[in-house]
N, C-alpha and C positions, 0 to 999 in steps of 0.2 A: 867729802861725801863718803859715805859709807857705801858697801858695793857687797848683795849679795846673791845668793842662784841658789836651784831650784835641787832637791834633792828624789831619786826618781819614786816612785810612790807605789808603782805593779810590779817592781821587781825589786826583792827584798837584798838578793844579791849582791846588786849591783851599788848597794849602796855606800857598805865602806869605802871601795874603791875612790867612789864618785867623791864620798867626804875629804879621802884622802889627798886627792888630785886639785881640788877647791881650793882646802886648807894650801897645799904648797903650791899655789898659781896666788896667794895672797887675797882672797875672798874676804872677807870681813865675816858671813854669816851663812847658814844653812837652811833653808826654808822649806815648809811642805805645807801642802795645801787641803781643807777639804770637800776634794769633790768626788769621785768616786770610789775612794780609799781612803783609811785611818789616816790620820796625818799624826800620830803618837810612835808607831812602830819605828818608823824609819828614823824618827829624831836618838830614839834609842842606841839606835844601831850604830848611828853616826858620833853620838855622842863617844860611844866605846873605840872608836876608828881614829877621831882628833884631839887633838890639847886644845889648841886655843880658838877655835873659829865659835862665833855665837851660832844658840841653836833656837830657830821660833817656829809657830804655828802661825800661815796666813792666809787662811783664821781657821780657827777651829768653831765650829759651833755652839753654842753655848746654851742655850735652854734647854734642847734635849738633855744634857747632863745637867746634874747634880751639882752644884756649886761643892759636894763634901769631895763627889764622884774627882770633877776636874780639878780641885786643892789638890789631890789625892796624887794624881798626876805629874801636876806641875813640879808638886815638891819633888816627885822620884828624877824626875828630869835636870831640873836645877841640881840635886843633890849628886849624881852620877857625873854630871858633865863639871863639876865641880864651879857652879856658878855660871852657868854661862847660857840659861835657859831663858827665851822671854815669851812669855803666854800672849800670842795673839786672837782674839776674840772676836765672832761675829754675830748679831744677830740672827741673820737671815730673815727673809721674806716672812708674812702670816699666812702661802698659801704652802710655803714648803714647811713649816714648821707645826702646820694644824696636819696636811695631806701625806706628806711623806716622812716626817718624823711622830705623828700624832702627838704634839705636845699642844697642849689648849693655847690659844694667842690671848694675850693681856697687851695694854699700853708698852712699848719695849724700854724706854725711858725711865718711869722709874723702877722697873723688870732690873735693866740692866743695874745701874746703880747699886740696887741691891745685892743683887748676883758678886759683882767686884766688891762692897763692902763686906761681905759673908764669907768669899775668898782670903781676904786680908784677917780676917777675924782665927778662922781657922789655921789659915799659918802662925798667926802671933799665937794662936795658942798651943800649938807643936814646937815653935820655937822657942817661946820664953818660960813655958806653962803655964799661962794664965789660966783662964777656968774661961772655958768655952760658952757666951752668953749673948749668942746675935738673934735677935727676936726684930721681925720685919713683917710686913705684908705680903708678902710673897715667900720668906724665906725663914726659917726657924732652926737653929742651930745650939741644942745647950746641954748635949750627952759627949763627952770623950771621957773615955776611961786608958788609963796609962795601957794597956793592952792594944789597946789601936790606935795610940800616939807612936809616930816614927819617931826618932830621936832627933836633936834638935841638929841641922846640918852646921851653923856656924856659918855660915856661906849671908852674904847682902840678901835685900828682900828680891822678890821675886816680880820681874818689870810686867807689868800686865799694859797692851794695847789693845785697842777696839778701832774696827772696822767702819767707818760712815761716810757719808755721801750727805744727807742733809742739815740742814744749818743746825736744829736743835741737838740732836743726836752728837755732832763737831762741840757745841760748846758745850754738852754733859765731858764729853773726853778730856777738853781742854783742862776741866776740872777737878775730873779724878782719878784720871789716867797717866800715864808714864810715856804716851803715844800713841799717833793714830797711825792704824794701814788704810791710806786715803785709797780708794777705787782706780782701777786700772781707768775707767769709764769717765774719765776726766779731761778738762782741758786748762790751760793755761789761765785762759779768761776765769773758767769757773773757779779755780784756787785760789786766784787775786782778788777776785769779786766778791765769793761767798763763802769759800772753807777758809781760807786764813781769818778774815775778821772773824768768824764765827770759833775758831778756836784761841783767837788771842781773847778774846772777849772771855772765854772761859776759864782762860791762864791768869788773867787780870783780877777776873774777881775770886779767886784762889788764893791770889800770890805768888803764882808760880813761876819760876826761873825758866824762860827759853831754851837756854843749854842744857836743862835734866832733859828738855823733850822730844823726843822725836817724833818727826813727821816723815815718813813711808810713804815712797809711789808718788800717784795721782797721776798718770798715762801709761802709755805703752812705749815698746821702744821695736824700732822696724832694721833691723841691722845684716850683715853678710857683709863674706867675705869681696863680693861683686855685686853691681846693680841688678843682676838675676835675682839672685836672692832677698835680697832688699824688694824687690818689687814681691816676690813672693810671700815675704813675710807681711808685706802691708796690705796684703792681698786676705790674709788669714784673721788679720786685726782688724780688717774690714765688718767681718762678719761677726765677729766679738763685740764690734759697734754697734752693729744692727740686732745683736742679741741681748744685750743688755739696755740698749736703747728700746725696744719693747717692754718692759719693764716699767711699768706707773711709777714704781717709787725712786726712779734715775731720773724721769723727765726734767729735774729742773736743771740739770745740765747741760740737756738741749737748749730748754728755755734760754738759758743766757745766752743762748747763738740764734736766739729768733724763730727756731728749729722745731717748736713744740708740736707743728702739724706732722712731722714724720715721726714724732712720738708714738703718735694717736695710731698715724698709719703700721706701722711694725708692732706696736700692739694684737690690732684687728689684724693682722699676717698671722702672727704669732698662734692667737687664737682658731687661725683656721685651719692650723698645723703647715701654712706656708711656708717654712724655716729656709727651706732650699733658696729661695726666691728676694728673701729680706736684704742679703750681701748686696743688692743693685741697687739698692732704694740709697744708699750711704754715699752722699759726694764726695767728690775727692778733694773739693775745697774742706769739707768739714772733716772728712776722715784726716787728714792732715791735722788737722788742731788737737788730737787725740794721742799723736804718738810722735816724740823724735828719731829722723829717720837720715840713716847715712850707714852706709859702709864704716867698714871698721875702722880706717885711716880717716873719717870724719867723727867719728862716732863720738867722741868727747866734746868736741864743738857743738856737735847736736842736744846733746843732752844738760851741757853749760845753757844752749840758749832755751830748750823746753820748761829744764826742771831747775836752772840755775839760780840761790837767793830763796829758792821756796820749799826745795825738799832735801832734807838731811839723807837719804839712802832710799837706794834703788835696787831691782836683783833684774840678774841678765843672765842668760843660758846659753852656753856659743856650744854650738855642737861639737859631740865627741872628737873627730878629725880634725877640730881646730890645732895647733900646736901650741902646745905646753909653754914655748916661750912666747908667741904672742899674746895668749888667753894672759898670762900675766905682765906682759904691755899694757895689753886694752885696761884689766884691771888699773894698775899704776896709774892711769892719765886719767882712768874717769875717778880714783879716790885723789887727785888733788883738786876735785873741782871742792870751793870753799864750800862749808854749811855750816849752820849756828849752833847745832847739837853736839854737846862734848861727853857726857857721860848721864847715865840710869841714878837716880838719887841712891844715896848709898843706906839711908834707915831713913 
């Protein structure tokens, strides 16, 4: 299993360090996220700080930008860290992306598709020089002039993953993506039940090799050093449950646990600005199905039995006072757990 953590995103700082410290506790990857900070700066920064650890975005947002805008991006990333860049991509919501980004909402399905075929268009055309000629419903691409061509890096293509939760959205990925970042906001059942068929299904009718792909996540993880903390963290993921559980377009996650009424219910909280309140409505039978949870001397075991057989890589965040030589214990033991994923298609 791949094994990665979290790079710090308000403090610009603090980040080579952090890369540093990753990279020699034996991390596998670098992640950053977007929510209320660029998730592009700090991969930069990081990149100039390590040699070998991978650098991704989970997820970046994607409609608001430019599919030229984010090519644009990807390649300076890929190209600096000498390879070792993977573009994780998210939709987002139609109320965040009409309200707080103001980008018009369309179908996202074949949105996306497009978005990733116009990506790939513009690289091969910086890479190989082809003659830039992607014409879409959504997206139109057929001016590059050798003046705003970067040079060609010589470096493998650039792995693009996308972010989903329901079944269609899982088998567009399976199809013409490189991996998915399955939702924290998962459970066991729901991965066995409905995201795996739904991206093998999309791998199938592709042709696509299981070991180019990877599969990302699909829960939490509740860990410390003592059962204090442990309760503490499941205490915080609780509310993450009932936060994203309000959410219409998660429901059918619940659904698979018979759960759909406290769907409805944390919705209508949601809506009332009840947020404070939503964390008690989460059992602790279900919150449990959400997240593997143990101490650190369990924490492999735990994570063999949540995510074991289904997901190729994880990222985990032990706080700063952890020590150096355990953080790269706990690494070691959760990267021999087995996974199917062996490498990114090379062309």
């Amino acid at each position: 299993m791949r094994v990665e953590t979290s790079l710090p995103l308000g403090n610009w700082s603090a980040v080579a360090d952090t890369a540093r410290r990753a990279e020699a506790a034996g991390f596998d990857g670098l992640l950053t996220y977007e929510i209320a900070n660029d998730p592009f700066v700090p991969l930069a920064l990081a990149a100039m700080a390590t040699e070998r650890v991978r650098l991704g975005t989970a997820i970046a947002v994607c409609f608001p930008r430019s599919p030229m805008v984010m090519a644009n991006i990807a390649r300076d990333l890929h190209a600096e860290s000498g390879g070792r860049f993977t573009l994780g991509l998210g939709t987002q919501v139609k109320g965040h992306n009409e309200r707080r980004f103001s980008v018009p909402w369309t179908p996202p399905l074949p949105r996306l598709r497009e978005y990733i075929e116009a990506l790939r268009a513009i690289w091969r055309c910086w890479e190989t020089r082809e003659p830039l000629a992607f014409e879409g419903e959504h997206y139109t691409f057929t001016l590059m002039t050798p003046e705003f061509s970067p040079p060609p890096t010589g470096l493998g293509p650039i792995p693009v993953t996308v972010a989903a939760v329901k079944p269609a959205m899982l088998g567009l990925i399976g199809r013409i993506c490189d991996g998915v970042r399955l939702h924290g906001f998962a459970t066991r059942k729901y991965l066995e039940d409905v995201a795996l068929p739904a991206l093998n299904e999309g791998m199938a009718k592709a042709g696509r090799d299981r070991s180019t792909f990877e599969i990302w996540g699909g829960g939490f993880l509740a860990t410390g050093p003592d059962e204090a903390a442990v309760a503490a963290q499941l205490e915080a993921i609780r509310y993450r449950v009932a936060f994203y559980g309000s959410t219409r377009s998660y429901h059918g996650v619940l659904e698979a646990h018979g759960a759909e009424d406290l769907g409805h219910k944390l919705h209508a909280m949601s809506k009332a600005g009840r947020w404070s309140e939503m964390a008690a409505e989460v059992p602790d039978d279900l919150l449990r199905e959400f997240v593997a949870v143990a101490p650190y001397d369990g924490l492999a075991e735990a994570v063999r039995a949540r995510f074991g057989g289904l997901t190729d890589a994880i990222s985990v965040d032990f706080p700063r006072s952890t020590p150096a030589g355990q953080v790269a214990e706990l690494v070691a033991d959760l990267k021999a757990i087995p996974s199917a994923f062996r490498s990114f298609p090379k062309g």
